[in-house]
ZAVEX-817898 format. One line per field, with one value per residue (C-alpha): residue in three letters; z, y, x; residue number from 1. Coordinates in pm, 1 decimal. Layout:
resn <- [ALA / ...]
w <- [Z / ...]
v <- [Y / ...]
u <- [X / ...]
resi <- [NUM / ...]
***
This chain:
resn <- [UNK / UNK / UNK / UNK / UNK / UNK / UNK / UNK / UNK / UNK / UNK / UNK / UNK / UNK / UNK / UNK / UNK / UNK / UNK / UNK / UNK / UNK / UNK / UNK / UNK / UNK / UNK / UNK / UNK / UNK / UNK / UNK / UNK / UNK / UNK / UNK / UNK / UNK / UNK / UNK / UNK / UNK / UNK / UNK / UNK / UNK / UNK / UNK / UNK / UNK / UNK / UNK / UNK / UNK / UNK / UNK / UNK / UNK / UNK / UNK / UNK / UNK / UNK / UNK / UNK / UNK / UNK / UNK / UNK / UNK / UNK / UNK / UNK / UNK / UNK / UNK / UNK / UNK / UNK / UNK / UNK / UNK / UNK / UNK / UNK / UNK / UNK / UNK / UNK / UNK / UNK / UNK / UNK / UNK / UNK / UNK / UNK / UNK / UNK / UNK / UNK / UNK / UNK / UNK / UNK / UNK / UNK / UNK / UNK / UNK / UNK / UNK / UNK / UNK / UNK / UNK / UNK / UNK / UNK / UNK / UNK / UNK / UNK / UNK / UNK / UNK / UNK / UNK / UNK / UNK / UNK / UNK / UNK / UNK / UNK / UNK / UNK / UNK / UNK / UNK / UNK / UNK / UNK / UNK / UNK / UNK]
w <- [4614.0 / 4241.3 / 4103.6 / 3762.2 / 3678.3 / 3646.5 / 3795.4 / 4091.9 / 4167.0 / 4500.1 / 4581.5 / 4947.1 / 5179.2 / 5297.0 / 5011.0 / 4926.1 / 5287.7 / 5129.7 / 4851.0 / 5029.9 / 5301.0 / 4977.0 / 4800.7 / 5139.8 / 5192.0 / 4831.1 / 4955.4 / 5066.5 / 5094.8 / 4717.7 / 4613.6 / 4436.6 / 4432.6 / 4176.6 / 4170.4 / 3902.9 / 3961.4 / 3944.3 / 4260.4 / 4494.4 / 4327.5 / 4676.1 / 4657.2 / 4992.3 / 5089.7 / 4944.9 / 5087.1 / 5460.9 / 5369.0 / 5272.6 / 5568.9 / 5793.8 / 5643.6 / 5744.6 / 6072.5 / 6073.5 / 6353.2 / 6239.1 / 6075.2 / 5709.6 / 5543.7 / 5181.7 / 5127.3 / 4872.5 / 4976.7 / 5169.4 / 4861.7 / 5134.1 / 5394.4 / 5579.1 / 5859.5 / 6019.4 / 5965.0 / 6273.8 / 6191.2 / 6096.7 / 5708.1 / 5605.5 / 5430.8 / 5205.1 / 5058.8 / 4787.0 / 4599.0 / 4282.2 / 4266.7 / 4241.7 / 4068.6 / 3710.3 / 3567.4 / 3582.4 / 3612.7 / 3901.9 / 4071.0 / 4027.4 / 4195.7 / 4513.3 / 4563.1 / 4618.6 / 4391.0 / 4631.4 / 4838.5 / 4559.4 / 4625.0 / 4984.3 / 5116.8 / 5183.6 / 5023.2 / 4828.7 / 4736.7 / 4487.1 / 4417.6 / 4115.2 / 3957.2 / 3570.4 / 3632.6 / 3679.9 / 3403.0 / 3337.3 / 3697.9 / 3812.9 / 3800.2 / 3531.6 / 3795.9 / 4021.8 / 4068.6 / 3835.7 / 3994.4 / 3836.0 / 4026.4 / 3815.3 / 4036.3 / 3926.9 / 4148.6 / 4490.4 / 4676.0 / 4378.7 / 4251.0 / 3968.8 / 4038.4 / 3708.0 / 3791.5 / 3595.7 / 3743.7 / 3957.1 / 3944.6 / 4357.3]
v <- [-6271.7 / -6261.6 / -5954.7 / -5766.3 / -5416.0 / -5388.6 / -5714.7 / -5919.6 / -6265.0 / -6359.5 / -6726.4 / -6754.7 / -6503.4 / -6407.0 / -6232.0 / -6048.3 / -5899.8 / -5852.0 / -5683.8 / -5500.9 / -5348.9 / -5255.0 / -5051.3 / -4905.1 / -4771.9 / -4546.7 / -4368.2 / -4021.1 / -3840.0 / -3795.0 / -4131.9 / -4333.4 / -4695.9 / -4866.9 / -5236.9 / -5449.7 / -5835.0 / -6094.7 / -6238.5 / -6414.6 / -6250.1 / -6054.4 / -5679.6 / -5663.6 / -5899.7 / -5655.0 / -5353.2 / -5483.8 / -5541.7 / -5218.5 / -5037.9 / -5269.8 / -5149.2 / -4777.4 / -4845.0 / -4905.0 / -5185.0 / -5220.7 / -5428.2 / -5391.7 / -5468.4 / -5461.0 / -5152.2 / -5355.1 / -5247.1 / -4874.4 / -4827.9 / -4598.2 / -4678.7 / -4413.3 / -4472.4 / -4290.1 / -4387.0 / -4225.3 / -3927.4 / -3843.5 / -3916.7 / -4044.4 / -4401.1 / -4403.0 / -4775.9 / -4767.7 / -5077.0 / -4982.5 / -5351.4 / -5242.0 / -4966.2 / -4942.0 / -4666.4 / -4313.7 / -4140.3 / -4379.4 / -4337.5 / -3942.9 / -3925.8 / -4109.5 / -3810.8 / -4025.1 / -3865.2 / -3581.0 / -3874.2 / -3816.0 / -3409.9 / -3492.8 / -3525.1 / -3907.7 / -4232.7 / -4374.7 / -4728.6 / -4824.8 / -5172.8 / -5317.5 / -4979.9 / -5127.0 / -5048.8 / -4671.7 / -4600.3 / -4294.2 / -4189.8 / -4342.6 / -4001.3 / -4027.6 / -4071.9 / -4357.8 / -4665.2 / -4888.1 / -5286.0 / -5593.6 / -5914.9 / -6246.6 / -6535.3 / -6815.6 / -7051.6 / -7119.2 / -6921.5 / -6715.5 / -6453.1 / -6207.6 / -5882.3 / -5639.4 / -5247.8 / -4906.5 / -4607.9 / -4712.0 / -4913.7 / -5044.9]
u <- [-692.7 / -549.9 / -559.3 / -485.3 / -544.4 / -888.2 / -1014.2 / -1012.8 / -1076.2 / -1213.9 / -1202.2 / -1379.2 / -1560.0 / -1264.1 / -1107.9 / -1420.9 / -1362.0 / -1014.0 / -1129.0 / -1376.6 / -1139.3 / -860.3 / -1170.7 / -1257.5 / -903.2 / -951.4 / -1359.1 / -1345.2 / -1679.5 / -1834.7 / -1751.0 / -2021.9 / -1970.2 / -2189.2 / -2264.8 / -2408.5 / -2454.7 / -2715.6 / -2907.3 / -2681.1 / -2332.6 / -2255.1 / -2339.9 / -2471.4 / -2182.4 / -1928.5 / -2101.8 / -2099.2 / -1725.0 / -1665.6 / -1873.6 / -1644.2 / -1315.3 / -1479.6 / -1546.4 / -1912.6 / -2005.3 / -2404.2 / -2590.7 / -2591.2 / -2903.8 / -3027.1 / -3227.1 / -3446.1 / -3793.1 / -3686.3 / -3470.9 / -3223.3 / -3041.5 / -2829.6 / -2536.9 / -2303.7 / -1893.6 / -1721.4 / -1675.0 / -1997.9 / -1952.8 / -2264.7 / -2273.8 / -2540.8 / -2657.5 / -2945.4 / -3114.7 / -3215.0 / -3389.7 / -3728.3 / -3716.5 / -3817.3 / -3554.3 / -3421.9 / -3699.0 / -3832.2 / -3456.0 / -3522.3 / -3876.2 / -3719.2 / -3491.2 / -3195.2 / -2971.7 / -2928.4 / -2706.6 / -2426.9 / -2383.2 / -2404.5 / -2089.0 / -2151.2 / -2008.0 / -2279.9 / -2293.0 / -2590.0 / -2671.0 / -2846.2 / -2709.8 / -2786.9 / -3128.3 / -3069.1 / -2756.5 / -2862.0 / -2835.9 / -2483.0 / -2211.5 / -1957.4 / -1688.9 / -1858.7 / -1642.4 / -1801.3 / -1803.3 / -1921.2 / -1990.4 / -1995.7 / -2073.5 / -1803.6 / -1842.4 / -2002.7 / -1810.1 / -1632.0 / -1669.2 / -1477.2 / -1484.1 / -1464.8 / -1386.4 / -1385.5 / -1295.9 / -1024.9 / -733.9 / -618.9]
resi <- [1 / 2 / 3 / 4 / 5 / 6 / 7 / 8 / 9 / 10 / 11 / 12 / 13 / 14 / 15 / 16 / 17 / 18 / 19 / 20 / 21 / 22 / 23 / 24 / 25 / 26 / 27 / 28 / 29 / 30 / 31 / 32 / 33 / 34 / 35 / 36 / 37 / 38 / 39 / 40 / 41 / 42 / 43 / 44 / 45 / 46 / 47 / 48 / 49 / 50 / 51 / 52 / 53 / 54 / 55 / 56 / 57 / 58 / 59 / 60 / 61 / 62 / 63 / 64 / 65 / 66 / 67 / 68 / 69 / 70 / 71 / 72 / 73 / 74 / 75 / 76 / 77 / 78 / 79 / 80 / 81 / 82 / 83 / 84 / 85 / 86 / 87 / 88 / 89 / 90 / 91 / 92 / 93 / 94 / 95 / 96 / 97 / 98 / 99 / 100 / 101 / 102 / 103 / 104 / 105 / 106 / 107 / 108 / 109 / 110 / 111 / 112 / 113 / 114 / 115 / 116 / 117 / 118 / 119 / 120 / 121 / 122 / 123 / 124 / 125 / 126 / 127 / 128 / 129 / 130 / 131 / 132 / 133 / 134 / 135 / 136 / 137 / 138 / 139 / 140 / 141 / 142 / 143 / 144 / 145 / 146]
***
């Protein structure tokens, strides 16, 4: 993986599991994670990374239609993954209730998090996915520098 300060540059699978594992080593409970990225750039990818790197050994699926899903880390931190794919804003994000997940305690990771701005904590780690290839990807952060 190449990296500079603020982005990273993933060239095959295996550096987003890289990647994934170096984020995973900075999450303590509170932390919001929120992804941006267009179909196919690897949010669910990157999140099943990052639940590795924490110890998680299920399967990680895309919330898209349940908008929630909830795991255990060891431990008994709760990992909290939420699609905001289908929903049409804030206000939708709000009536869900799933903005409880980021006083919870839990890690929260939200994909498609540009359709909820208003939403996303002012100290979430901030991650944009641009596909560059077909198995490439640059990764753009804010709120952390690893």
């Amino acid at each position: 993986m190449i990296s500079c300060r603020t982005e990273y540059i993933s060239l095959s699978p295996q550096d987003t599991e890289a990647f994934g594992r170096r984020l995973a080593a900075y999450l303590e409970p509170g932390s919001v994670i929120a992804l941006s990225g267009g179909l196919g750039a690897g949010k669910t990818c990157l999140v099943k990374n990052i639940a590795s790197a924490l110890g998680l050994n299920e399967n990680i699926t895309s919330p898209t239609y349940t908008i929630i899903n909830e795991y255990r880390l060891p431990g008994g931190c709760p990992l909290y993954h939420i699609d905001a794919y289908r929903l049409i804003g804030d206000e939708d994000f709000d009536s869900t209730g799933a903005g409880e997940c980021f006083s919870s305690g839990g890690i929260t990771i939200i994909e498609w998090s540009e359709r909820i701005p208003a939403s996303i904590p002012e100290d979430a780690i901030n991650i944009e996915i641009e596909i560059t290839g077909p198995q490439s990807r640059t990764f753009r952060l804010r709120g952390i520098n690893l």
